[in-house]
VEXLUM-995503 format. One line per field, with one value per residue (C-alpha): residue number from 0; z, x negated, y negated. Coordinates in steps of 0.05 Angstrom, whole numbers. Each point is the difference from the previous one (the first is absolute). Layout:
% VEXLUM-995503
n	NUM, ... $
up	Z, ... $
east	X, ... $
north	Y, ... $
//
This chain:
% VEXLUM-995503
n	0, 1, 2, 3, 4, 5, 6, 7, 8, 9, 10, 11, 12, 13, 14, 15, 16, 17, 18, 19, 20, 21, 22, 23, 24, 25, 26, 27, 28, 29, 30, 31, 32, 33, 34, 35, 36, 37, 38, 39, 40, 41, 42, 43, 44, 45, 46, 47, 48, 49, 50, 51, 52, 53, 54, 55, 56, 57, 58, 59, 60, 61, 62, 63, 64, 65, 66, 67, 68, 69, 70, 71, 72, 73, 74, 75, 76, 77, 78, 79, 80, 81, 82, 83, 84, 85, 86, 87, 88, 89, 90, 91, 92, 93, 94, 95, 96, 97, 98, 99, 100, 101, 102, 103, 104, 105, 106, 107, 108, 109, 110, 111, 112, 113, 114, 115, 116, 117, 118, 119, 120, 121, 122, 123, 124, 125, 126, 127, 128, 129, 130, 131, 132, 133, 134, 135, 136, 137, 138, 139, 140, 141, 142, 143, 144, 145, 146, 147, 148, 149, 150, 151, 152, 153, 154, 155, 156, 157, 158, 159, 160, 161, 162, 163, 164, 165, 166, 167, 168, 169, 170, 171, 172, 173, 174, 175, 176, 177, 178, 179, 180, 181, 182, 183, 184, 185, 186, 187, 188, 189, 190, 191, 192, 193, 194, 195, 196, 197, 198, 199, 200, 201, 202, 203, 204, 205, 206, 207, 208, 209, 210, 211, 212, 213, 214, 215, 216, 217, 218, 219, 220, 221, 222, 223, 224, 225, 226, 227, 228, 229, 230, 231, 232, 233, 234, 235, 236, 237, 238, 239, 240, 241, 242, 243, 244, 245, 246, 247, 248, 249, 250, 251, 252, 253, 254, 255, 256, 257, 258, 259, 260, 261, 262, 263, 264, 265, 266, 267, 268, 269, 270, 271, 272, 273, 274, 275, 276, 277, 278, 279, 280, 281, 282, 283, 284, 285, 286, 287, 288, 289, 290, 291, 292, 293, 294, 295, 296, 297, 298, 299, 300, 301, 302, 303, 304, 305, 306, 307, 308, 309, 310, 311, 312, 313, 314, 315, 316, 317, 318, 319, 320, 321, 322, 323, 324, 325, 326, 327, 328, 329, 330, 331, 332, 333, 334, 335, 336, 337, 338, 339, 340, 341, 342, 343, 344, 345, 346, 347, 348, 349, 350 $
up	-481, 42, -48, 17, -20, -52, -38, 8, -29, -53, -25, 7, -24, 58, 53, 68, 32, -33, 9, 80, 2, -24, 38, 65, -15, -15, -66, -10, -54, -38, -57, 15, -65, 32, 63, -25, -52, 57, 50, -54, -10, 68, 19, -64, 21, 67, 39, 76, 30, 57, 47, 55, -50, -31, 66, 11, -67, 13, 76, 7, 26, -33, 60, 23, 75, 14, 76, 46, 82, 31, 74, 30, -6, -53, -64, -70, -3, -50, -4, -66, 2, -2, -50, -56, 20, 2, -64, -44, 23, -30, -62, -8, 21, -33, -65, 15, 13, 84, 44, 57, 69, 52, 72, 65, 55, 72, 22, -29, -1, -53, -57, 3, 6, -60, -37, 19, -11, -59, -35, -23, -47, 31, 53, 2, 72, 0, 63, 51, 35, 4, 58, -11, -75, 38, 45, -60, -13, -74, -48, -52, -50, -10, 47, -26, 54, -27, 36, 44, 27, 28, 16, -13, -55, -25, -10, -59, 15, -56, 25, -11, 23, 63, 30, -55, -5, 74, -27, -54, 55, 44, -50, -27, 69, 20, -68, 11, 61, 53, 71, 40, -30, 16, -26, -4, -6, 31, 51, -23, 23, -33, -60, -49, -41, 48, 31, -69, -14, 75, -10, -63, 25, 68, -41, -50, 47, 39, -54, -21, 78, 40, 81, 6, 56, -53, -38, 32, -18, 17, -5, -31, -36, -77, -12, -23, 67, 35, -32, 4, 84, -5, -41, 46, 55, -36, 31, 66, 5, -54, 7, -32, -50, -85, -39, 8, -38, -4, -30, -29, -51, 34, 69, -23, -27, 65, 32, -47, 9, 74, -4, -35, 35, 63, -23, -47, -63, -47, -13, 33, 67, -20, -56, -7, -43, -16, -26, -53, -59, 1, -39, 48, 15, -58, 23, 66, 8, -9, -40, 52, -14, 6, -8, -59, -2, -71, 26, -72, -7, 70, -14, -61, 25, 55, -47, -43, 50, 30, -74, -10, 74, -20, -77, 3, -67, -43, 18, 4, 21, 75, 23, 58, 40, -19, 22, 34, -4, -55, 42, -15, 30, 50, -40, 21, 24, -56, 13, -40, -2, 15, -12, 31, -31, 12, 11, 49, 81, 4, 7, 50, 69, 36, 9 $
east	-695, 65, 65, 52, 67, -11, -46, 65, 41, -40, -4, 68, 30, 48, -3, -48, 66, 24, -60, 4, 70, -16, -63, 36, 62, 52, 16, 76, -14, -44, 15, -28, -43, -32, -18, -29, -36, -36, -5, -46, -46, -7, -16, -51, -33, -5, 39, 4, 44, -24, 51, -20, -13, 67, 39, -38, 27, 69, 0, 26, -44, 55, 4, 62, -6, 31, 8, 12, 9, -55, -17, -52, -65, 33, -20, 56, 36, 49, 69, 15, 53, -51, -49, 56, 15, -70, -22, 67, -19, -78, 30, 56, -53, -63, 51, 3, -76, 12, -45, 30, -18, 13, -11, 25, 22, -3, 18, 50, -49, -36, 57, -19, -85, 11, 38, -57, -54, 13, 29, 61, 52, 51, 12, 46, 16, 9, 20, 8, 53, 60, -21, -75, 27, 44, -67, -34, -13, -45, 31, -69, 23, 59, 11, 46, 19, 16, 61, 11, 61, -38, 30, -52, 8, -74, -2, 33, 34, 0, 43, 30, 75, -15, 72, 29, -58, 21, 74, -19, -41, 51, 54, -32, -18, 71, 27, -46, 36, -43, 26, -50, -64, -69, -27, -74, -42, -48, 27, 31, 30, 68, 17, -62, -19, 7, 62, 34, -10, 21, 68, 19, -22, 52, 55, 0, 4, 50, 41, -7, 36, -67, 5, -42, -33, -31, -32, -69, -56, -74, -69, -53, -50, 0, -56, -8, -35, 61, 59, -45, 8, 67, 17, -27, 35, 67, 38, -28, 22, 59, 25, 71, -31, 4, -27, -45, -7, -71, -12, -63, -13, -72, 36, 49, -45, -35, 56, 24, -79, 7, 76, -37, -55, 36, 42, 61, 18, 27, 56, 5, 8, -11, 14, -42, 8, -66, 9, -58, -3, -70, -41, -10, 68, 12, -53, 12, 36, 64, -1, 15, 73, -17, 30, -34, -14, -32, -69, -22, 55, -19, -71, 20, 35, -47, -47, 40, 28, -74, -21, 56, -12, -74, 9, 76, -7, -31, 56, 60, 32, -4, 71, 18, 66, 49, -8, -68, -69, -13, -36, 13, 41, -9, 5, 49, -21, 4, 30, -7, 50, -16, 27, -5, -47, 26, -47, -5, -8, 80, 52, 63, -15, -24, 54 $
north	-288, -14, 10, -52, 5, -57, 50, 58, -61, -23, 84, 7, -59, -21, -53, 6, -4, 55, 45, -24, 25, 70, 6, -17, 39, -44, 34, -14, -57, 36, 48, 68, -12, -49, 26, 64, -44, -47, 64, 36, -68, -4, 70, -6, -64, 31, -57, 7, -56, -39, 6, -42, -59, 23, -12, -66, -37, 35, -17, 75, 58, 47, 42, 22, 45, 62, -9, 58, 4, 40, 15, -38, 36, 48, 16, -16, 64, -8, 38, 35, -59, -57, 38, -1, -69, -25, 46, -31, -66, -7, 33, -63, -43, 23, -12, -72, -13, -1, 55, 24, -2, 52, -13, 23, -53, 7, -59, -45, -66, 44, -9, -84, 22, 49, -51, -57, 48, 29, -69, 56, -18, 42, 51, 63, 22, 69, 50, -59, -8, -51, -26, -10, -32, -45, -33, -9, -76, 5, -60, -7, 60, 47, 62, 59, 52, 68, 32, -63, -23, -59, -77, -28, -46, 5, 82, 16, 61, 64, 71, 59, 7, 30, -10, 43, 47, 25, 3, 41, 54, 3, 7, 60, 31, -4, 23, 64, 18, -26, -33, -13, -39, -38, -61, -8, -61, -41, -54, -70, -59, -31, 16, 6, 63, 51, -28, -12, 69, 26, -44, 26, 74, 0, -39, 56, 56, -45, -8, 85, 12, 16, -8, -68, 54, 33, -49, 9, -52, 13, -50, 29, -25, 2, 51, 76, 22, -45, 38, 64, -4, -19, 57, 43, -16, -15, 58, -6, -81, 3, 71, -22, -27, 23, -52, -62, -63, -31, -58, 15, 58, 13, -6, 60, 36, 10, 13, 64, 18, 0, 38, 47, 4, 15, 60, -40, -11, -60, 3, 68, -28, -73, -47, -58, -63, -51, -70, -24, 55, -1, 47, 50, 10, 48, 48, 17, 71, -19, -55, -66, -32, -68, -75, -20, -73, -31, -17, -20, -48, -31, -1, -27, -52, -21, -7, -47, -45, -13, -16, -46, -32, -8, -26, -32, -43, 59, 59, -50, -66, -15, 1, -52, -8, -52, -65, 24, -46, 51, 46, 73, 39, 63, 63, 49, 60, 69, 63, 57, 50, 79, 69, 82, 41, 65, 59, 60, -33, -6, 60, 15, 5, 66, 45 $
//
């Protein structure tokens, strides 16, 4: 026999309603009694929930996407950036009764098919550029775009302060003594993530007295294998060069491998600085100084502002513009500020 959650409601003594909300995750009304009370009927009943019957009475499918850019023909291969964004998503979510969605895109005409598709409540744009966020014309559910600096009024955008970030590594490159540096990152276009951080790096260094001559900047592409062949041809291409910004922890780490790797040392003969204070960053030999930026506050966040954009009269009022028609207005975009972890990759210059 099929348990319904009248029978949960009847045992328990609370509303359906009630019993609905703590089955489908939306918990912040209900005494913690209660929900352990109705979680143990239900698990001893044995009730399964029919979600695709649940999304057709709520006109929801309770699916929020995780979207990521792929090549064409390529196969998802996360970052260790997107994993922690992805994996702190599905936790925030999960919490609230949503499932989350991970797909790669490799054309931009996919966002609106996944969104169709999938009949998804909301949509969090992660790794794609401003550019390819700009094009994007999706108006039938909310889109937040982690580390955006988009104009486009429909992506909500959610960031680190990468302007300061690249203030804070140059700062402490040029406090340890060094005068002739490399920035490291993968190529961009105006001022998004890697330009903020670019700007803030060179006005630093500016700003310590370096020549403008030897602020060097390079392209590569954001990967360990990436910074590995960089760092092995760092003295042959940047001879004058003592310490390196990248702006991805995984990125520098390759690049002290390949240093290493091709007879040098960090911060013997060069100090490098990451930007992400991911895990692995503390085990590498030395330790990676690093920009740390709060990526469980910003995952945090995301995840809130998508649940608010999806469920506005449950998590609060829906604020409008004065003298508007009433309808709501554009979010700003958050920034989230960040901080140097300091470790082992950074000394004076070589001697």
């Amino acid at each position: 026999m099929t348990t319904r959650l009248s029978d949960i409601a009847d045992e328990a003594g609370v509303s359906v309603m009630t019993v609905s909300n703590v089955m489908n995750g939306k918990r912040a009304r209900v005494s913690p009694a209660t929900i352990e009370r109705v979680l143990g009927i239900a698990a001893r009943l044995g009730y399964v929930p029919n979600i695709p019957a649940r999304s057709l009475a709520a006109n929801s499918s309770h699916i929020v996407a995780a979207l990521v850019p792929v090549g064409e023909n390529n196969s998802l291969l996360v970052s260790p950036h997107t994993v922690a964004v992805v994996g702190g998503m599905e936790t925030h979510l999960r919490h609230r009764g949503y499932h989350v969605l991970l797909r790669g895109i490799e054309h931009e005409d996919q966002v609106a098919q996944t969104v169709r598709g999938w009949s998804l409540d909301g949509v969090v744009l992660v790794e794609f550029t401003d550019e390819q966020i700009d094009r994007l014309r999706v108006d039938a559910v909310p889109l937040v775009a982690i580390d955006s600096y988009s104009a486009n009024p429909r992506a909500i955008g959610v960031r680190s302060d990468d302007h300061a970030g690249g203030r804070l590594a140059g700062a402490r490159l040029a406090d340890a003594g060094h005068r002739h540096m490399l920035f490291a990152g993968p190529p961009y276009q105006g001022l998004g993530v890697v330009g903020q951080r670019w700007t803030g790096f060179r006005e630093a260094c500016l700003e310590a007295g370096l020549d403008p001559r030897a602020i060097e900047a390079e392209e590569v592409l954001t990967s360990f294998e990436d910074g590995r062949r960089l760092g092995l041809r760092l003295r042959r291409d940047h001879p004058e060069v003592t310490a390196v910004f990248a702006t991805a922890d995984h990125l520098a780490v390759g690049i002290m491998a390949g240093i290493v790797e091709a007879g040098g040392s960090v911060p013997g003969d060069v100090s490098v600085i990451g930007f992400d204070d991911l895990d692995f960053a503390r085990y590498t030999t030395p330790g990676l100084t690093t920009v740390a930026q709060d990526m469980a506050a910003k995952v945090a966040e995301a995840s809130r502002i998508i649940l608010e954009e999806i469920e506005p009269a449950e998590i609060q009022p829906t604020e409008t513009e004065p003298g508007t028609d009433g309808t709501k207005a554009p979010r700003e975009p958050v920034s989230l500020d960040v901080r140097l972890v300091e470790r082992g990759s950074v000394g004076p210059p070589r001697g």
